[in-house]
C-alpha positions in Angstrom: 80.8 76.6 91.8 80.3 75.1 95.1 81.6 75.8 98.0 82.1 74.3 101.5 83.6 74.8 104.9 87.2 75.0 104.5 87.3 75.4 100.6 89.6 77.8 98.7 88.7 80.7 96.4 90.1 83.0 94.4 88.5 87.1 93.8 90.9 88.0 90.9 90.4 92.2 91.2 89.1 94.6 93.1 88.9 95.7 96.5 88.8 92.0 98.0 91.0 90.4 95.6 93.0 87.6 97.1 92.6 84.4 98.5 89.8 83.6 100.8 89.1 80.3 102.7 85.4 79.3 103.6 84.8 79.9 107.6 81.4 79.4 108.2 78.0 79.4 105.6 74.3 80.4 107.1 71.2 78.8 106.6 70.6 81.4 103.5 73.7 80.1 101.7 75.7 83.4 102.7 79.3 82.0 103.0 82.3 84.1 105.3 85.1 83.5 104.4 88.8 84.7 105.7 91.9 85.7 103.9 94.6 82.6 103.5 97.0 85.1 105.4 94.7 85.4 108.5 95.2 83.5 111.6 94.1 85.7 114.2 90.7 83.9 114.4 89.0 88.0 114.6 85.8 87.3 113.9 85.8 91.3 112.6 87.7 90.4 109.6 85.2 87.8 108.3 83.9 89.1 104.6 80.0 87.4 104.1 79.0 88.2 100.5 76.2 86.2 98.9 76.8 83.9 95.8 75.8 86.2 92.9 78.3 89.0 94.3 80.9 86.1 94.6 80.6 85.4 90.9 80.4 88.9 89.6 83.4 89.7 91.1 85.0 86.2 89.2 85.4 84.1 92.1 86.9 81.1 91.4 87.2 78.0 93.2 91.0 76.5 93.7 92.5 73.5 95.6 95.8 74.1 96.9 98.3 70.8 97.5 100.6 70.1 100.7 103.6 71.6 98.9 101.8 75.3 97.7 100.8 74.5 94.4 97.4 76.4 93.1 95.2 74.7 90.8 91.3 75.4 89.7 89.0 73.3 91.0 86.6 72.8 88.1 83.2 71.8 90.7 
């Protein structure tokens, strides 16, 4: 999976689960992301985990259309 400012993922369990939106990636490849709900711009509600710990929680990427509509992103 690859992921990019402003892309859409999916954590399907757990204590993150939900749907995230890419915010910001460092130089190490460390992504934060926000919650799709969040529009309060507080930077303390930014989650930053790593790729591996992405996937072992079964992140997956999604696009999501004008009208709502989830879909995977196979990339």
């Amino acid at each position: 999976m690859s992921l990019s400012l402003g892309d859409t993922f999916h954590v399907p369990s757990g204590e993150r689960a939900g749907y995230w939106i890419v915010n910001s990636i460092s130089g190490n490849g460390q992504t934060f992301s926000r919650r799709i709900k969040d529009a309060s711009g507080d930077k303390r509600l930014l989650w930053g985990p790593s790729p591996a710990p992405l996937m072992k929680l079964g992140a997956k990427k999604i696009s999501v259309d004008a009208i709502g509509r989830v879909r995977p992103a196979n990339d």
